[in-house]
Backbone as a chain_set.jsonl record, in Angstrom:
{"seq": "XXXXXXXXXXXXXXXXXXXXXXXXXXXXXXXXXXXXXXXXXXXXXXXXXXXXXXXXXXXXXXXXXXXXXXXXXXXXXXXXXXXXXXXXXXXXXXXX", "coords": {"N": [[-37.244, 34.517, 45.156], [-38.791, 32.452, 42.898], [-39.172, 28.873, 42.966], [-38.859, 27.213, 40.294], [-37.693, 29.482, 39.103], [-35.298, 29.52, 40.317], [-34.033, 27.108, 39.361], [-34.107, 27.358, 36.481], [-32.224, 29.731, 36.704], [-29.996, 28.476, 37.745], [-29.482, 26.323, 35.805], [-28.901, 28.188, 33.768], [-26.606, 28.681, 33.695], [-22.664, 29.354, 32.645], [-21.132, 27.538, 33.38], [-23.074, 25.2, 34.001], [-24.533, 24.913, 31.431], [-22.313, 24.641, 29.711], [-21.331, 21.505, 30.786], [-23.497, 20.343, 30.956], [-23.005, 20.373, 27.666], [-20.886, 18.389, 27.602], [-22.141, 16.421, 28.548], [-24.009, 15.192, 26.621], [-22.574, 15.196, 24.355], [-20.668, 12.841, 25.013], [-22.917, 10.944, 25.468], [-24.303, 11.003, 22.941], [-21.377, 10.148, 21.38], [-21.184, 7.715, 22.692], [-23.68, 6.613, 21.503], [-23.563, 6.416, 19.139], [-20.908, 4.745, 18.976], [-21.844, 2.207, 20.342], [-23.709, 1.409, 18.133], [-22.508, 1.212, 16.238], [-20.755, -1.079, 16.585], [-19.887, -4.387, 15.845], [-19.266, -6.527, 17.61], [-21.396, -6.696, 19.794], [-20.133, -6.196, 22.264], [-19.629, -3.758, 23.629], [-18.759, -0.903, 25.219], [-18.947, 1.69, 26.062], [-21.388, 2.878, 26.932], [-20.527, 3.205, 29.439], [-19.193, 5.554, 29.985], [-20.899, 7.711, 29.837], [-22.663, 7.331, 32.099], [-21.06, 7.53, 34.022], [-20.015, 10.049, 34.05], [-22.183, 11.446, 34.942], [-23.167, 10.493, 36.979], [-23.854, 10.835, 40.585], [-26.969, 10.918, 40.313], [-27.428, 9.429, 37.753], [-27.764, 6.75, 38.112], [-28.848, 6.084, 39.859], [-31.486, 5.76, 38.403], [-30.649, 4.082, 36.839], [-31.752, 1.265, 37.04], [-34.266, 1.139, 36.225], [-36.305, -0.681, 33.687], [-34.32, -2.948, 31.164], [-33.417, -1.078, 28.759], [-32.609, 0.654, 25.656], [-33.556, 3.691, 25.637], [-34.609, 3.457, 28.43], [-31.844, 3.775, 29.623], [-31.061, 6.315, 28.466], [-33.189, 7.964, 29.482], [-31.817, 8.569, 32.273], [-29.461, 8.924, 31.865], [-29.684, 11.298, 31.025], [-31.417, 12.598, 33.172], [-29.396, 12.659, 35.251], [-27.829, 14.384, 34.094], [-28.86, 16.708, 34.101], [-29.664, 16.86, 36.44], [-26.918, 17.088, 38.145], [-26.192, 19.37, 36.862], [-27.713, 21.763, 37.434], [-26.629, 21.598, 40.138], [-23.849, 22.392, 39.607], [-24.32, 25.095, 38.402], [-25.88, 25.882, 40.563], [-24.099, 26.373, 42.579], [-21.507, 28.002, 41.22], [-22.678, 30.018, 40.998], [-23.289, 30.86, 43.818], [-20.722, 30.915, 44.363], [-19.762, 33.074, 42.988], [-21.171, 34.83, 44.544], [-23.841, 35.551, 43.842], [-26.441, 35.082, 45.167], [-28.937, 35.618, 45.047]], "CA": [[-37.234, 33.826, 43.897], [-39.072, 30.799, 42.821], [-38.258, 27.394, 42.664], [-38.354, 26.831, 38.982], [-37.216, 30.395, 38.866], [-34.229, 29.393, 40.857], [-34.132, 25.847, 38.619], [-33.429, 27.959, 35.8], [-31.162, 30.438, 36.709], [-28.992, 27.515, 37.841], [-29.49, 25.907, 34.515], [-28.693, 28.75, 32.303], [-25.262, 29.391, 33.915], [-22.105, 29.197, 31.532], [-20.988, 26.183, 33.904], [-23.696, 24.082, 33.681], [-24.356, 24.849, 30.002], [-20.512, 23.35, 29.484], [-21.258, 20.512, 31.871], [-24.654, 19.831, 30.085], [-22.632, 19.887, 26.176], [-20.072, 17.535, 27.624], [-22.313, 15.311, 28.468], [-24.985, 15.489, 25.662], [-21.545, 14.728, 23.232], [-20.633, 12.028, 25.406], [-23.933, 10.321, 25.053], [-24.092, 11.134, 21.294], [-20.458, 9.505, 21.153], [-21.371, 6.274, 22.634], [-24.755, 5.603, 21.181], [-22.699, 6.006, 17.916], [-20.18, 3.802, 19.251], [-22.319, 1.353, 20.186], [-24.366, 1.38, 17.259], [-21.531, 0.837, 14.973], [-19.831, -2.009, 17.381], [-20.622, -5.645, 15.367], [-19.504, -7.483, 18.356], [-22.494, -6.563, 20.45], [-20.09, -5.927, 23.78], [-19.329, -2.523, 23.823], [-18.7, -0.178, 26.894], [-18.843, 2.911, 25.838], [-22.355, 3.62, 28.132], [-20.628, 3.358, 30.741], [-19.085, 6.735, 30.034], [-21.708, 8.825, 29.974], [-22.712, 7.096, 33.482], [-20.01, 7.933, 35.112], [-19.874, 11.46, 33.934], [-23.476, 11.951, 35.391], [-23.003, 9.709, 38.781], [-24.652, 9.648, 41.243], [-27.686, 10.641, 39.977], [-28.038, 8.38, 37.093], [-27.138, 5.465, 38.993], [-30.097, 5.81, 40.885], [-32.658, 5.365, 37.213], [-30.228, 2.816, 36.037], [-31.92, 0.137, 37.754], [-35.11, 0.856, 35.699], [-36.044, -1.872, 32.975], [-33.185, -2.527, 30.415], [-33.816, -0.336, 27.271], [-31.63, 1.711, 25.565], [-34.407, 5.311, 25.766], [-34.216, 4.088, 30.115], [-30.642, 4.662, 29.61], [-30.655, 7.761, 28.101], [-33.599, 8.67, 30.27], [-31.359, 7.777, 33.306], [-28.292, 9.829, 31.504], [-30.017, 12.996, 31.433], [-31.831, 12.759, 34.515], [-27.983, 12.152, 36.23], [-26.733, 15.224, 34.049], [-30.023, 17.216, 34.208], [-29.23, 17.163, 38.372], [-25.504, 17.625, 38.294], [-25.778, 20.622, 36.079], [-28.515, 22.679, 38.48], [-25.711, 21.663, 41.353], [-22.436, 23.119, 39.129], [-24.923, 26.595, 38.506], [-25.812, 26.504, 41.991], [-22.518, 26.595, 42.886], [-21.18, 28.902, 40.545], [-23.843, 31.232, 41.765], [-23.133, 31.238, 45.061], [-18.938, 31.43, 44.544], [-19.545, 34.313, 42.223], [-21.866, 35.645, 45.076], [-25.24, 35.958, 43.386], [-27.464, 34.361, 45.834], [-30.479, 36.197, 44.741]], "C": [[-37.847, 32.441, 44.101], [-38.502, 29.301, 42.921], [-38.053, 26.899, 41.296], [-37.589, 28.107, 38.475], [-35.74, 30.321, 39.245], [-33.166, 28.033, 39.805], [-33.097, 26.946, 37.367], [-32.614, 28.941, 35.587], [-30.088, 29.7, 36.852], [-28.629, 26.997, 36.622], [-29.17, 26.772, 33.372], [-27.125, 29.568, 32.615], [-24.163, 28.657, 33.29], [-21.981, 27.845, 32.434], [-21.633, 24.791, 33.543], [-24.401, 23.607, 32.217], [-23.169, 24.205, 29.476], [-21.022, 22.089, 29.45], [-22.06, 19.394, 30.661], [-24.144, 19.407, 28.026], [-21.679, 18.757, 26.204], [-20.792, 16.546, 27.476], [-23.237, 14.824, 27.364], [-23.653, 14.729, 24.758], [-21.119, 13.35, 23.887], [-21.513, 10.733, 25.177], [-24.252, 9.913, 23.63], [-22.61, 9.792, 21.063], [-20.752, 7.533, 21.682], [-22.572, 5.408, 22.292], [-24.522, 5.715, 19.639], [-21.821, 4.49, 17.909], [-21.031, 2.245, 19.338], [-22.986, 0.699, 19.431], [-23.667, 0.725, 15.861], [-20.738, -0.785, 16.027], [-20.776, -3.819, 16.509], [-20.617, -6.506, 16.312], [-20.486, -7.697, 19.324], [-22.034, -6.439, 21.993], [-19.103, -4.395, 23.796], [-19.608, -1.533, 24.66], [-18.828, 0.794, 26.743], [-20.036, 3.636, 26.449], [-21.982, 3.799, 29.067], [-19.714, 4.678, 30.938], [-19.945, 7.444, 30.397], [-22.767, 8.853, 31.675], [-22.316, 7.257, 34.126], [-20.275, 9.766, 35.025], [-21.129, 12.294, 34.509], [-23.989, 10.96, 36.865], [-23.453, 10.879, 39.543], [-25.966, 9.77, 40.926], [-28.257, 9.862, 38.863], [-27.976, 7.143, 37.577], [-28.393, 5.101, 39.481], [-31.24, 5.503, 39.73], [-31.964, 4.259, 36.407], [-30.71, 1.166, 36.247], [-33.377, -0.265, 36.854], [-35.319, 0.069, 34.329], [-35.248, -1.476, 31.538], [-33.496, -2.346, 29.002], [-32.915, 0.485, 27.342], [-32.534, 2.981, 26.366], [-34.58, 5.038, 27.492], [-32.662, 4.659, 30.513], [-30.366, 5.987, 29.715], [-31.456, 8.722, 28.731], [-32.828, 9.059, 31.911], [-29.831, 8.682, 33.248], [-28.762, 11.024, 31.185], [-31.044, 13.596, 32.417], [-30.554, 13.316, 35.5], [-27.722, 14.009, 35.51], [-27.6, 16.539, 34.065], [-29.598, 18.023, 36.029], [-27.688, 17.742, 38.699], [-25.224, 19.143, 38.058], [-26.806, 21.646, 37.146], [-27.314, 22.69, 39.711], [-24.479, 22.739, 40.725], [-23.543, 24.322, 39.007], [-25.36, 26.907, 39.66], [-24.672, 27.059, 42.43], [-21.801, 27.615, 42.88], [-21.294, 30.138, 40.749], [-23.378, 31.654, 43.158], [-21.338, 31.368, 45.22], [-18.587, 32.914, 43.829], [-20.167, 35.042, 43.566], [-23.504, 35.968, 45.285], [-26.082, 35.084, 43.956], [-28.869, 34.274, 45.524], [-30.511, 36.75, 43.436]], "O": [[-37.632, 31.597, 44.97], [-37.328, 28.934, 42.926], [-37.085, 26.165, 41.1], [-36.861, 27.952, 37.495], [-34.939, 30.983, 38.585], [-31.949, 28.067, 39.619], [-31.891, 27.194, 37.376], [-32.204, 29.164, 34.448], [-29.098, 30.045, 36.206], [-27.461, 27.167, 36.272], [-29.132, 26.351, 32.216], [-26.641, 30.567, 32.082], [-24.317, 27.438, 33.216], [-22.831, 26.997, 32.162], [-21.155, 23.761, 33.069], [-24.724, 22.467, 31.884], [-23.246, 23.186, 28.789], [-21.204, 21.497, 28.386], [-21.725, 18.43, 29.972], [-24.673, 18.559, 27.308], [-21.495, 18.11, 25.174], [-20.543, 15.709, 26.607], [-23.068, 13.609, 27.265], [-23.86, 13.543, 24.502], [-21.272, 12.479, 23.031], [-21.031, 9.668, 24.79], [-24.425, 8.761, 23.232], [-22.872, 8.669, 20.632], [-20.516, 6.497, 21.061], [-22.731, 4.206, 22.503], [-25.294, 5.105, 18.899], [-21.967, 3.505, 17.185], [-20.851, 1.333, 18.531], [-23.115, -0.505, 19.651], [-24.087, 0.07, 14.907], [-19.964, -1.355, 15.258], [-21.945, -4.17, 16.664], [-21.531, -7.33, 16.346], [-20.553, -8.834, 19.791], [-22.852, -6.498, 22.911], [-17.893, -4.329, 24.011], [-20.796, -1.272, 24.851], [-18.879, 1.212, 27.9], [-19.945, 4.857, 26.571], [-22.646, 4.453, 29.872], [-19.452, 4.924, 32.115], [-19.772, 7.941, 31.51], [-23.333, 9.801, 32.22], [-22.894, 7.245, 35.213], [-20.675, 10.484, 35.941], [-21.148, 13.524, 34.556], [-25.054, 10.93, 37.483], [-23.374, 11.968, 38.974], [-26.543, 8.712, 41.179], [-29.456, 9.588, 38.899], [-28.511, 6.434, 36.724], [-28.882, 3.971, 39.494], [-32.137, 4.837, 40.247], [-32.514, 3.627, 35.505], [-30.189, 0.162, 35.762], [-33.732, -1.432, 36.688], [-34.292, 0.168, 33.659], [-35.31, -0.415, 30.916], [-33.776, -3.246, 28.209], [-32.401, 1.014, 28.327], [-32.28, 3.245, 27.541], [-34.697, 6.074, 28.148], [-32.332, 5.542, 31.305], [-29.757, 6.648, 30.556], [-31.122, 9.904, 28.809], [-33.414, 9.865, 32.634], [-29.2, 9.038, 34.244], [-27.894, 11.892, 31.082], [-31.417, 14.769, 32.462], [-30.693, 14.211, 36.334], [-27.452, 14.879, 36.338], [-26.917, 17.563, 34.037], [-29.38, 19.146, 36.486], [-27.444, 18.711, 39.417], [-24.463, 19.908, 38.652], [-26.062, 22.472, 37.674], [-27.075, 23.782, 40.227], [-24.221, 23.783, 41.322], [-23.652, 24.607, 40.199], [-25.333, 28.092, 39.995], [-24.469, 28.263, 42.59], [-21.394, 28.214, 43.875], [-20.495, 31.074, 40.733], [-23.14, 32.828, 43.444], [-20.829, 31.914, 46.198], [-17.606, 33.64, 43.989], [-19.551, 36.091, 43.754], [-24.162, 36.381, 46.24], [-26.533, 34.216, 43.209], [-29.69, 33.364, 45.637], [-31.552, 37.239, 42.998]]}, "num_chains": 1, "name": "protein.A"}
């Protein structure tokens, strides 16, 4: 099996489909939150950062815009979620 062939078998397993709506609502929830916040210090990104550690961590450094954020929060949950369907894959068995 390929490598994007492998990419997406990881990616289309119920796990990382979950993983991937948690965090997708997460994201949604705090660029609401923040959006609605008048005082202008509102934390609520740093949810969806955590929930997609350690790889967003590593694009959070790039210059400060919301759309590097959110590039930066589905990079992080983009990577996580191929790891939980790897995983999955290989505890169920299905290597190949």
């Amino acid at each position: 099996m390929t490598g994007p062939a492998r990419l997406r078998h990881a990616l289309t397993d119920v796990f990382a489909l979950a993983y991937l709506a948690v965090c997708a609502a997460l994201l949604i929830w705090a660029l609401v939150v923040t959006a609605t916040d008048d005082s202008g210090e509102s934390m609520a990104g740093v949810i969806p950062l955590l929930a997609t550690a350690p790889a967003s961590l590593i694009l959070l450094f790039l210059p400060d815009h919301v759309t590097m954020t959110v590039a930066a929060i589905a990079f992080g949950a983009l990577c996580n979620a191929a790891v939980i369907g790897w995983c999955a894959r290989m505890l169920r068995g299905q290597s190949k």
